[in-house]
N, CA, C and O atoms as a GROMACS GRO file, in nm:
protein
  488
    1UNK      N    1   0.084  -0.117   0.000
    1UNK     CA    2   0.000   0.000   0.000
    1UNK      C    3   0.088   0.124   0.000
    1UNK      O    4   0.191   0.119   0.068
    2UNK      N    5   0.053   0.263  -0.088
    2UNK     CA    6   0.137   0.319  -0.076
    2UNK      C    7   0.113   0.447   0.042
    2UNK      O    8  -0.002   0.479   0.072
    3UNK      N    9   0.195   0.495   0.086
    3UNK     CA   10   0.184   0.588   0.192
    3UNK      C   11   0.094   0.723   0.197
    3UNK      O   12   0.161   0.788   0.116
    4UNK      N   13   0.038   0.770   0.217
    4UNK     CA   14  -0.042   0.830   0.173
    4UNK      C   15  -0.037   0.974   0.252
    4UNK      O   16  -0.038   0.958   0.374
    5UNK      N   17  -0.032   1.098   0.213
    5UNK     CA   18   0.041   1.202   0.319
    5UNK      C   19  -0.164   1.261   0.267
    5UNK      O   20  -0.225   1.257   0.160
    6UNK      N   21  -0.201   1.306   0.401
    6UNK     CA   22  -0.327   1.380   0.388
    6UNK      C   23  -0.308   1.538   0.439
    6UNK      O   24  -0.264   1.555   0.552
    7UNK      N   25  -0.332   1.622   0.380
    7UNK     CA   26  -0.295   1.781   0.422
    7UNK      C   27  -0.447   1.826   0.438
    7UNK      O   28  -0.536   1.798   0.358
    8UNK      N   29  -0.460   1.880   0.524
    8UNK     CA   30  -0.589   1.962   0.581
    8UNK      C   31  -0.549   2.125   0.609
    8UNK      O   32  -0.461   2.174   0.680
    9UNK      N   33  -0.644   2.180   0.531
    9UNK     CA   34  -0.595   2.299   0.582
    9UNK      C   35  -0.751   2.333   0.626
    9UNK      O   36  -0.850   2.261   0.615
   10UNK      N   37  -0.734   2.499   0.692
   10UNK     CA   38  -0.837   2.493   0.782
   10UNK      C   39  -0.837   2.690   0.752
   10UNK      O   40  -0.744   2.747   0.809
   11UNK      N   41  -0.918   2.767   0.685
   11UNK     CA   42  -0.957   2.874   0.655
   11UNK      C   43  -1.030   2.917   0.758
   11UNK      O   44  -1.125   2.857   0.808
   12UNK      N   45  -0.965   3.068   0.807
   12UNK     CA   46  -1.032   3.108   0.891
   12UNK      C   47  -1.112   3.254   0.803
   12UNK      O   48  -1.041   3.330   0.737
   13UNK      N   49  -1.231   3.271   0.814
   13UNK     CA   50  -1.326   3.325   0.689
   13UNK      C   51  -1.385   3.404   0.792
   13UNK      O   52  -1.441   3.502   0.741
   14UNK      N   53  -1.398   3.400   0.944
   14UNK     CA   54  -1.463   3.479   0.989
   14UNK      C   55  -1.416   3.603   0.991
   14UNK      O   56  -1.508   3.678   0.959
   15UNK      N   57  -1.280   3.686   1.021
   15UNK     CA   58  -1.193   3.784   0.980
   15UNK      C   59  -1.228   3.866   0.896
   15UNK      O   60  -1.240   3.988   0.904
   16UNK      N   61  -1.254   3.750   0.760
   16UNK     CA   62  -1.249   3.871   0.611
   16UNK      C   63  -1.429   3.889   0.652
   16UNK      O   64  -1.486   3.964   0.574
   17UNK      N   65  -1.483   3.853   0.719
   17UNK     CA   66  -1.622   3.845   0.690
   17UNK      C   67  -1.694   3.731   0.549
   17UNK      O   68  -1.811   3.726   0.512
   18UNK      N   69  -1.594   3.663   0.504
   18UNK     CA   70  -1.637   3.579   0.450
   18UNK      C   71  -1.738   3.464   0.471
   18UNK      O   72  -1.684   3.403   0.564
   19UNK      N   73  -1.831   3.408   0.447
   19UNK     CA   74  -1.938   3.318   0.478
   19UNK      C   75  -1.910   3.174   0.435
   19UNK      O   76  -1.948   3.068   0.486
   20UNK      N   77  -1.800   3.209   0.279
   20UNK     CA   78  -1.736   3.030   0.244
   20UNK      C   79  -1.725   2.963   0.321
   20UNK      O   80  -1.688   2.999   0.433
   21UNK      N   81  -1.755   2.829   0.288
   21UNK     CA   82  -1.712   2.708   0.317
   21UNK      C   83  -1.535   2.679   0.311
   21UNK      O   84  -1.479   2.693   0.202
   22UNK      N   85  -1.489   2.657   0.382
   22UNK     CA   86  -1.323   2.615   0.390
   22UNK      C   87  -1.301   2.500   0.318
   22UNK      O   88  -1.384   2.408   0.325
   23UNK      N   89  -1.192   2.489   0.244
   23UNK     CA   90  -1.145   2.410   0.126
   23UNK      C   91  -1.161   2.248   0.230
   23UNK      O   92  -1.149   2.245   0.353
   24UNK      N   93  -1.188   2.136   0.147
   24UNK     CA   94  -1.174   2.002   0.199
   24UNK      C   95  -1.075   1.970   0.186
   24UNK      O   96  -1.001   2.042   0.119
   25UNK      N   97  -1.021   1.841   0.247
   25UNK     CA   98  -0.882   1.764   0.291
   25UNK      C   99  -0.865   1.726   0.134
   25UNK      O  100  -0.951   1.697   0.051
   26UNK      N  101  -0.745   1.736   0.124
   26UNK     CA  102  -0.668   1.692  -0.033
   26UNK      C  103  -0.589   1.585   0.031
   26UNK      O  104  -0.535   1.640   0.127
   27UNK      N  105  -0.551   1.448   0.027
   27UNK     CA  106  -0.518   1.364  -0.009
   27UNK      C  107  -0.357   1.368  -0.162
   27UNK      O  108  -0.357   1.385  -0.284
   28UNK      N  109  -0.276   1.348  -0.083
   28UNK     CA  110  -0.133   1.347  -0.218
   28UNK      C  111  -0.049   1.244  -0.198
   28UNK      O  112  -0.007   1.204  -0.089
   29UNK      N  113  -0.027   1.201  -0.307
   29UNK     CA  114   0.051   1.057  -0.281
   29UNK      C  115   0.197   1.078  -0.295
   29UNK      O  116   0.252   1.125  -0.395
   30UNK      N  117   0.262   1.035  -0.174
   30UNK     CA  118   0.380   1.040  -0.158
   30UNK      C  119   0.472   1.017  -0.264
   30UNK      O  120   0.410   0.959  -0.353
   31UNK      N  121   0.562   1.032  -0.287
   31UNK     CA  122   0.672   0.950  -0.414
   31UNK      C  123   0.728   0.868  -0.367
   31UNK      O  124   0.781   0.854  -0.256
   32UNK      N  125   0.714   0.775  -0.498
   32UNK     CA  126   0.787   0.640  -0.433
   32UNK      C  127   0.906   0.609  -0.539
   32UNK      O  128   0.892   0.629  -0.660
   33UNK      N  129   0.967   0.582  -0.509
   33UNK     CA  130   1.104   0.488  -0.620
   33UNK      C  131   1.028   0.392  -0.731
   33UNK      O  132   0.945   0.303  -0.716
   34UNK      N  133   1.101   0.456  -0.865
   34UNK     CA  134   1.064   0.331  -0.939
   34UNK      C  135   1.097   0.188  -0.907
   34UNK      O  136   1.211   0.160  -0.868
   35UNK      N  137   0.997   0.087  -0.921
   35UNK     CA  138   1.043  -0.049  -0.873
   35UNK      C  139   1.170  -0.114  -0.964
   35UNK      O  140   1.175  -0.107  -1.087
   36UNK      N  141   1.267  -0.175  -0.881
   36UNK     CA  142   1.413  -0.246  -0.969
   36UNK      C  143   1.334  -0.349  -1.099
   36UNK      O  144   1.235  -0.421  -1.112
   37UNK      N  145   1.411  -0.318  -1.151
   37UNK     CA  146   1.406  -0.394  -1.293
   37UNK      C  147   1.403  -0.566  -1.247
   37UNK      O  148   1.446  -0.621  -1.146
   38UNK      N  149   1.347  -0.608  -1.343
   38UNK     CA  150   1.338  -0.770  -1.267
   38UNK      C  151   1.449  -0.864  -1.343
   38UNK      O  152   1.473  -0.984  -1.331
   39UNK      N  153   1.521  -0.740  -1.445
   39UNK     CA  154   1.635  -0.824  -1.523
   39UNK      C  155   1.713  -0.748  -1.542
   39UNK      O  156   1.667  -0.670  -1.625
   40UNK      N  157   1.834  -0.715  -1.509
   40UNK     CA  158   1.942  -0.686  -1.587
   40UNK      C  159   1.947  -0.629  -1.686
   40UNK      O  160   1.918  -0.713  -1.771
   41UNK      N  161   1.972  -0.504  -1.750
   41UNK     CA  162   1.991  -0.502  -1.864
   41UNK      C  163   2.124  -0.498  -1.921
   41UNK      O  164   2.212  -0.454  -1.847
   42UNK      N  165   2.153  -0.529  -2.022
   42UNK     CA  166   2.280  -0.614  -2.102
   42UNK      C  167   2.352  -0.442  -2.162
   42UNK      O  168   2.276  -0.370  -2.227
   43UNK      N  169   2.472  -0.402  -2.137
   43UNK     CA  170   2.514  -0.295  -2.239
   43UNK      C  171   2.587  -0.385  -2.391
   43UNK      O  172   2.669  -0.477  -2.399
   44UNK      N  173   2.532  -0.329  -2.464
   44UNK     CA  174   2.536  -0.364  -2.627
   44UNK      C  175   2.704  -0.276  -2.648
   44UNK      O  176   2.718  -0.154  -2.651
   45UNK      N  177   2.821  -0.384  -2.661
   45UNK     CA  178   2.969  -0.311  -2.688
   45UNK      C  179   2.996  -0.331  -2.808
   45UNK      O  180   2.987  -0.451  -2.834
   46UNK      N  181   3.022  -0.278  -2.883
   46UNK     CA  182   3.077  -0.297  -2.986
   46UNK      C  183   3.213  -0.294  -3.043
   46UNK      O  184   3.268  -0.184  -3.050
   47UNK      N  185   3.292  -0.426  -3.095
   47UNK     CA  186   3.419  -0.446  -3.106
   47UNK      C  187   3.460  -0.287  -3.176
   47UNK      O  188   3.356  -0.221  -3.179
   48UNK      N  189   3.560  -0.219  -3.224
   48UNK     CA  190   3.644  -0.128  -3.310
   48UNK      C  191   3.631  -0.166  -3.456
   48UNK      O  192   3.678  -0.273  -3.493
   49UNK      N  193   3.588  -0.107  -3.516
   49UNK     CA  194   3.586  -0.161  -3.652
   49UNK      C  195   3.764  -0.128  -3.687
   49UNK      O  196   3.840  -0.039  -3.648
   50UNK      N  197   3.784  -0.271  -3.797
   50UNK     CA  198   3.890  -0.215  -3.874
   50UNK      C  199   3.877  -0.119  -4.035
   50UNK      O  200   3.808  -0.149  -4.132
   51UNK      N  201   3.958  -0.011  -4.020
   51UNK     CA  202   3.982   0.032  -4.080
   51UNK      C  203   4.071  -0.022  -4.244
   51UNK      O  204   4.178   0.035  -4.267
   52UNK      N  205   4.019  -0.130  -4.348
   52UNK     CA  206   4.051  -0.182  -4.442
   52UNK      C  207   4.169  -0.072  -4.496
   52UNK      O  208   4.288  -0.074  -4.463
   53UNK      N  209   4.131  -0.015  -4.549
   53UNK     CA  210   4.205   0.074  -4.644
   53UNK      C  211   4.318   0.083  -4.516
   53UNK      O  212   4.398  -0.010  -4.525
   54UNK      N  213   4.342   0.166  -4.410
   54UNK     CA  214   4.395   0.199  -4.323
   54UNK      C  215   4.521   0.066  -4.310
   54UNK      O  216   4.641   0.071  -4.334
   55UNK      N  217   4.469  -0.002  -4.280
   55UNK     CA  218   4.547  -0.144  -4.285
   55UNK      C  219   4.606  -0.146  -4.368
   55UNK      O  220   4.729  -0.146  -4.353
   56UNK      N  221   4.537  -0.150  -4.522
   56UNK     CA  222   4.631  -0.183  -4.616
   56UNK      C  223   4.750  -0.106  -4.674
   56UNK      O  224   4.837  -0.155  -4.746
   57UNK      N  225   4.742   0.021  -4.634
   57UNK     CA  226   4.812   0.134  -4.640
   57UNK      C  227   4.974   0.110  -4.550
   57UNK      O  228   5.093   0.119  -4.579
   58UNK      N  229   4.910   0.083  -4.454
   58UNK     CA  230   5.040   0.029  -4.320
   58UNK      C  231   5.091  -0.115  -4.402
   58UNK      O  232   5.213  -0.129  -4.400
   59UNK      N  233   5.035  -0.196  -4.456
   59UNK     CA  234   5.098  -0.292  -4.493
   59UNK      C  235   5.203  -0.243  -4.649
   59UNK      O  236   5.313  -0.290  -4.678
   60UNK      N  237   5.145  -0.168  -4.705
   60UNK     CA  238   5.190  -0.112  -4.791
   60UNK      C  239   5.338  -0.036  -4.749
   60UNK      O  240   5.429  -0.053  -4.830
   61UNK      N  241   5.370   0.049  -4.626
   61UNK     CA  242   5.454   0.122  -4.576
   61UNK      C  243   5.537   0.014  -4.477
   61UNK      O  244   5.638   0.058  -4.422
   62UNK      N  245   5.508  -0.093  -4.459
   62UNK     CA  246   5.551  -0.155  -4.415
   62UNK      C  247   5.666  -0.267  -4.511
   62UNK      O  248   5.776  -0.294  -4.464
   63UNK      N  249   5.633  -0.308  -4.606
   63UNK     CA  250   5.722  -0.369  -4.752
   63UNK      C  251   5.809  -0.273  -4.812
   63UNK      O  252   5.915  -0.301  -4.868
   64UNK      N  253   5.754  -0.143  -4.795
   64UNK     CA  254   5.870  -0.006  -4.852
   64UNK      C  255   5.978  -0.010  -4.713
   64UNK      O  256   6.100  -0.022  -4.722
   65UNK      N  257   5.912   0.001  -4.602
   65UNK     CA  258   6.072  -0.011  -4.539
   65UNK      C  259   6.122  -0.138  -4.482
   65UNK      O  260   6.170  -0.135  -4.368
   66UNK      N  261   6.116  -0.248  -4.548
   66UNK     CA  262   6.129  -0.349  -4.522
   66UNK      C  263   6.244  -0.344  -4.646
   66UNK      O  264   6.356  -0.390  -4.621
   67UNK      N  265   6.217  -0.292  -4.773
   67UNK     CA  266   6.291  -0.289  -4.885
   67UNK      C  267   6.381  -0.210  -4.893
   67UNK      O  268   6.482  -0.251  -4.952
   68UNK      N  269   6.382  -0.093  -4.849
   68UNK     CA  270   6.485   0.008  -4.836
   68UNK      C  271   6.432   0.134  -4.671
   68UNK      O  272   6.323   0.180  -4.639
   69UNK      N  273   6.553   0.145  -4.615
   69UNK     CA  274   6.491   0.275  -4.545
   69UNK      C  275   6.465   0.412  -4.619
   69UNK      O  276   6.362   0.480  -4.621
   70UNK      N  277   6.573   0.432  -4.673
   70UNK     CA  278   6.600   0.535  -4.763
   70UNK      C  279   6.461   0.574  -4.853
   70UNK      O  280   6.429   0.692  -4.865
   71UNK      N  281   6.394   0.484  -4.905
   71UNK     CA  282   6.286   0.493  -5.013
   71UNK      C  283   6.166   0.505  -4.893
   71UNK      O  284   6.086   0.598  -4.904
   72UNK      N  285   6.157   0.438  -4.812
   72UNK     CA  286   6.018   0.481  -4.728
   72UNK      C  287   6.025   0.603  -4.622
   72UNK      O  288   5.929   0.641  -4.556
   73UNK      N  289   6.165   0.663  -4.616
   73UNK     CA  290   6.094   0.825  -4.556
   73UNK      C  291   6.073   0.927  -4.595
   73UNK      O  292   6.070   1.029  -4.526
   74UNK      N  293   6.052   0.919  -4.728
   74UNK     CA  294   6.021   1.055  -4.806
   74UNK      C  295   5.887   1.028  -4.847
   74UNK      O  296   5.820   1.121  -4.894
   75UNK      N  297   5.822   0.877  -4.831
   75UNK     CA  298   5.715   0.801  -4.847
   75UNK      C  299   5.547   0.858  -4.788
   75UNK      O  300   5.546   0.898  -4.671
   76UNK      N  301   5.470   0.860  -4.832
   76UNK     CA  302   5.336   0.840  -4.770
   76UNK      C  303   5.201   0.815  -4.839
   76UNK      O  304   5.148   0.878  -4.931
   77UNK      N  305   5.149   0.682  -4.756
   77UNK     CA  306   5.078   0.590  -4.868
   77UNK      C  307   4.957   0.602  -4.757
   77UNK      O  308   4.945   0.596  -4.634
   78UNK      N  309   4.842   0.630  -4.914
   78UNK     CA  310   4.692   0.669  -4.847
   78UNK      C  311   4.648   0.548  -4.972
   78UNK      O  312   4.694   0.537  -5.086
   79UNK      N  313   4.564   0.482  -4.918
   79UNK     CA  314   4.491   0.361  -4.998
   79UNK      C  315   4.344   0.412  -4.990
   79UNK      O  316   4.297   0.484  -4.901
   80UNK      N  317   4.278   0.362  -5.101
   80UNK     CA  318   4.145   0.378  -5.090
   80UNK      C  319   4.097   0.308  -5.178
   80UNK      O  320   4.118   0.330  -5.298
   81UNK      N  321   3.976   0.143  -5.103
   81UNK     CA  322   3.933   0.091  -5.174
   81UNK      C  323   4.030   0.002  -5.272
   81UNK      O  324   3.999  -0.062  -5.372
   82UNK      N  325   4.181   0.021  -5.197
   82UNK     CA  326   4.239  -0.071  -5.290
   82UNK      C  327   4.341  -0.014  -5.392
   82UNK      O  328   4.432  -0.068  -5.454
   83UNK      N  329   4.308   0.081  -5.390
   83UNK     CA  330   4.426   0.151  -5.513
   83UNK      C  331   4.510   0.248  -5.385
   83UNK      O  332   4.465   0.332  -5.308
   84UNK      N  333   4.668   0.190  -5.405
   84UNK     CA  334   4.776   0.295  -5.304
   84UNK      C  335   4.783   0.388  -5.363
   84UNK      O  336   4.791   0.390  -5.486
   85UNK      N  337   4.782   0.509  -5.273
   85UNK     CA  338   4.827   0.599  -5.385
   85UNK      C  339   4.981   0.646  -5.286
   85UNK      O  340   4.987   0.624  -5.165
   86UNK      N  341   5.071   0.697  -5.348
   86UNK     CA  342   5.193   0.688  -5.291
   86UNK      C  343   5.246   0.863  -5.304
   86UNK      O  344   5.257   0.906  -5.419
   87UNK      N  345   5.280   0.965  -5.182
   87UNK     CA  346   5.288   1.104  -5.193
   87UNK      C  347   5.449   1.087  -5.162
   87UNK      O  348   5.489   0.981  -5.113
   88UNK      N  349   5.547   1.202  -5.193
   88UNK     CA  350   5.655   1.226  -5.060
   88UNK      C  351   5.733   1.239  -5.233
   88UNK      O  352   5.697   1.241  -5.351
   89UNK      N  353   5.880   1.249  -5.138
   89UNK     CA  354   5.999   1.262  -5.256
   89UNK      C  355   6.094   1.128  -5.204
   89UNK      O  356   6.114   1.084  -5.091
   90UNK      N  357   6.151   1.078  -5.362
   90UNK     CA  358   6.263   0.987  -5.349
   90UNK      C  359   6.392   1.037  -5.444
   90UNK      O  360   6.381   1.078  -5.559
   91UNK      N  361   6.515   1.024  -5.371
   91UNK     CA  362   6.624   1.073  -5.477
   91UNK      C  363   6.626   1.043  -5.587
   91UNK      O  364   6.653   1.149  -5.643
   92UNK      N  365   6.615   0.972  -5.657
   92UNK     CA  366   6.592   0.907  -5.788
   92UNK      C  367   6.478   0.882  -5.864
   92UNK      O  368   6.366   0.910  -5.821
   93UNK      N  369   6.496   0.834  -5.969
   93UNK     CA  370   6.371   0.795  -6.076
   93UNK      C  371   6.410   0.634  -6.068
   93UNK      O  372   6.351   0.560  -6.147
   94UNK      N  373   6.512   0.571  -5.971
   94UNK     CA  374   6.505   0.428  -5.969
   94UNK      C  375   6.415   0.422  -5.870
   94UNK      O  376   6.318   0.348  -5.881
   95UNK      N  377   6.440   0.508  -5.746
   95UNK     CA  378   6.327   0.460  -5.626
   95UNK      C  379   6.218   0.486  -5.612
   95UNK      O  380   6.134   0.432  -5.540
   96UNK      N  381   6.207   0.606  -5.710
   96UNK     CA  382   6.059   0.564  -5.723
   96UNK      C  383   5.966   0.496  -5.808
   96UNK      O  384   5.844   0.510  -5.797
   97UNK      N  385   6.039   0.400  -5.918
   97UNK     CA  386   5.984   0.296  -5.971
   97UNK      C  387   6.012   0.158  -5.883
   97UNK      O  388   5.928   0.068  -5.885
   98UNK      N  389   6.114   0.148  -5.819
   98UNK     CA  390   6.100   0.044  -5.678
   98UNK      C  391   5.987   0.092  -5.605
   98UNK      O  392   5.908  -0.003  -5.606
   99UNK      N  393   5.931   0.196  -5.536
   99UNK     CA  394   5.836   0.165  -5.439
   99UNK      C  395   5.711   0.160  -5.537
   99UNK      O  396   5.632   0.075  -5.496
  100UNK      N  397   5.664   0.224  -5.658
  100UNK     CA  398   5.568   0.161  -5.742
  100UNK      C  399   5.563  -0.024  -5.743
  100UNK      O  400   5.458  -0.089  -5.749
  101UNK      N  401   5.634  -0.054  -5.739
  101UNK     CA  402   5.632  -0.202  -5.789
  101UNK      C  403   5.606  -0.254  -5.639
  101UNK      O  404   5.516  -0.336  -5.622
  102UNK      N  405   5.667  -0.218  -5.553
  102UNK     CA  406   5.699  -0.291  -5.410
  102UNK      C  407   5.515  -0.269  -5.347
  102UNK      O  408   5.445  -0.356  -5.295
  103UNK      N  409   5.481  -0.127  -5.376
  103UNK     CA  410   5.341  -0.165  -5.333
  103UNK      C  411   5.253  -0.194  -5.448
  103UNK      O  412   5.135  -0.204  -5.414
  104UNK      N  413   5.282  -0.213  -5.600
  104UNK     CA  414   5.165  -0.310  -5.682
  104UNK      C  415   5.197  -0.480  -5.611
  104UNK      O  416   5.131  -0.584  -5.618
  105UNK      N  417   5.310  -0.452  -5.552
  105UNK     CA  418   5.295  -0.658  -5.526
  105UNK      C  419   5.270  -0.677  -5.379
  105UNK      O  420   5.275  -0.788  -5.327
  106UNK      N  421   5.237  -0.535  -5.295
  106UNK     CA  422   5.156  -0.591  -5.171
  106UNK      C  423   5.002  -0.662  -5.179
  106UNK      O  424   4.906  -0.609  -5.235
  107UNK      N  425   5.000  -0.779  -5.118
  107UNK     CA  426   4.865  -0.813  -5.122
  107UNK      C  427   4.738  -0.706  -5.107
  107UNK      O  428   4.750  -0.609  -5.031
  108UNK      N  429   4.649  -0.720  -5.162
  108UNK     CA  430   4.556  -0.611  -5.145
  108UNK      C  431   4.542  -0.523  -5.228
  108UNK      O  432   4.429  -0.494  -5.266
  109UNK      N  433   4.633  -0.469  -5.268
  109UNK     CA  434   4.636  -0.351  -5.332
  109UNK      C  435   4.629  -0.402  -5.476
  109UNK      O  436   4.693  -0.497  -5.522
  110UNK      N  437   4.491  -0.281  -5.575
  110UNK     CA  438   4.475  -0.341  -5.714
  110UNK      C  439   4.521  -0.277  -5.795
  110UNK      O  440   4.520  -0.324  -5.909
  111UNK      N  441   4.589  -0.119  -5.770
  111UNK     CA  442   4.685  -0.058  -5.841
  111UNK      C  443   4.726   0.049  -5.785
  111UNK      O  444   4.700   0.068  -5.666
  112UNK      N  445   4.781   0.119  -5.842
  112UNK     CA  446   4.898   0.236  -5.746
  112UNK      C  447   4.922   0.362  -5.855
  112UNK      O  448   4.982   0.347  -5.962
  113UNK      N  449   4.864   0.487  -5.810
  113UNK     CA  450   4.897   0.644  -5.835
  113UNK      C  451   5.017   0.587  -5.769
  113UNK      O  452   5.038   0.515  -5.672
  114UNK      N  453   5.106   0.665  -5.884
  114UNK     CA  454   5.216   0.739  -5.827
  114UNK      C  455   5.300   0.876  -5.825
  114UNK      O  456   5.379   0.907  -5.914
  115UNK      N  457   5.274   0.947  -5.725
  115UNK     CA  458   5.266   1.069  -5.701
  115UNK      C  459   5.388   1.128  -5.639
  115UNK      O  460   5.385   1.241  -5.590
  116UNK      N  461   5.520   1.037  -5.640
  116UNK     CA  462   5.645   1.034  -5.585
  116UNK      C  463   5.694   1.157  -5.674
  116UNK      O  464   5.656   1.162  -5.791
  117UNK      N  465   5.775   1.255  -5.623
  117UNK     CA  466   5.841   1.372  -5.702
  117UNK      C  467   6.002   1.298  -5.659
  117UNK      O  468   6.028   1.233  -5.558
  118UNK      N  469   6.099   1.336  -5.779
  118UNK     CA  470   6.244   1.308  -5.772
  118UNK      C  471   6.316   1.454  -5.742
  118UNK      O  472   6.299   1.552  -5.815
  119UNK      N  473   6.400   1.453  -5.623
  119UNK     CA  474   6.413   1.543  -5.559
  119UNK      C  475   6.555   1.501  -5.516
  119UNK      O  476   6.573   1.435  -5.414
  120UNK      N  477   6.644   1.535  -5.586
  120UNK     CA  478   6.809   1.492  -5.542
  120UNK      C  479   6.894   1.506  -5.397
  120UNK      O  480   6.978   1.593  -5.374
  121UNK      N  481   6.860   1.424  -5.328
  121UNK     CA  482   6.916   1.410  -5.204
  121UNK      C  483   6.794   1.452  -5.076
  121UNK      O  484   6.791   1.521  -4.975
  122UNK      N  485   6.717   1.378  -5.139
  122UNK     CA  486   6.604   1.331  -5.056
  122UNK      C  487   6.603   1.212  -4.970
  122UNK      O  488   6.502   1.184  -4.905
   0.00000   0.00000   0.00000
């Protein structure tokens, strides 16, 4: 049963010369706590998605300096959907047809911009 708070108030009407009747007892129901859940509820986590392209990009920068240091720090490889595309400067016009080739033969990748500038003593 819930608790039940009863307030009475009590008008004094003779004063004003008033003849009203004084307000009746109001009745208000206390607050109560919502009742506990009868189950648990479960939080819904969700693993991190991987980032595909992202990955393949690191795997991509990962075979360039696996192949040379020299050729992967002038390097920077943004993939999308599969095609590397390859930014930065390499000293030569040999290294940067080595890192063309080094990321067309990373797995994943279905072709390669190459956007390497030759920049002598890079």
């Amino acid at each position: 049963m819930k608790p039940l708070v009863t307030c009475v108030f009590a008008l004094v009407v003779a004063a004003c010369g008033n003849d009203a009747a004084p307000p009746q007892a109001v009745q208000v129901a206390a607050a109560t706590p919502p009742a506990p859940a009868s189950q648990p509820v479960a939080a819904v986590v969700q693993a991190p998605q991987i980032d595909a392209n992202a990955e393949l990009a690191a795997k991509v920068k990962k075979a360039l300096e696996a192949a040379s240091t020299e050729i992967s720090q002038g390097v920077d490889v943004v993939v999308v959907n599969g095609v590397a595309r390859l930014f930065g400067t390499v000293g030569s016009s040999k290294e940067r047809s080595a890192a063309e080739k080094i990321a067309a033969s990373t797995p994943g990748v279905t072709s390669v911009e190459n956007k390497l500038v030759v920049v002598k003593g890079s």
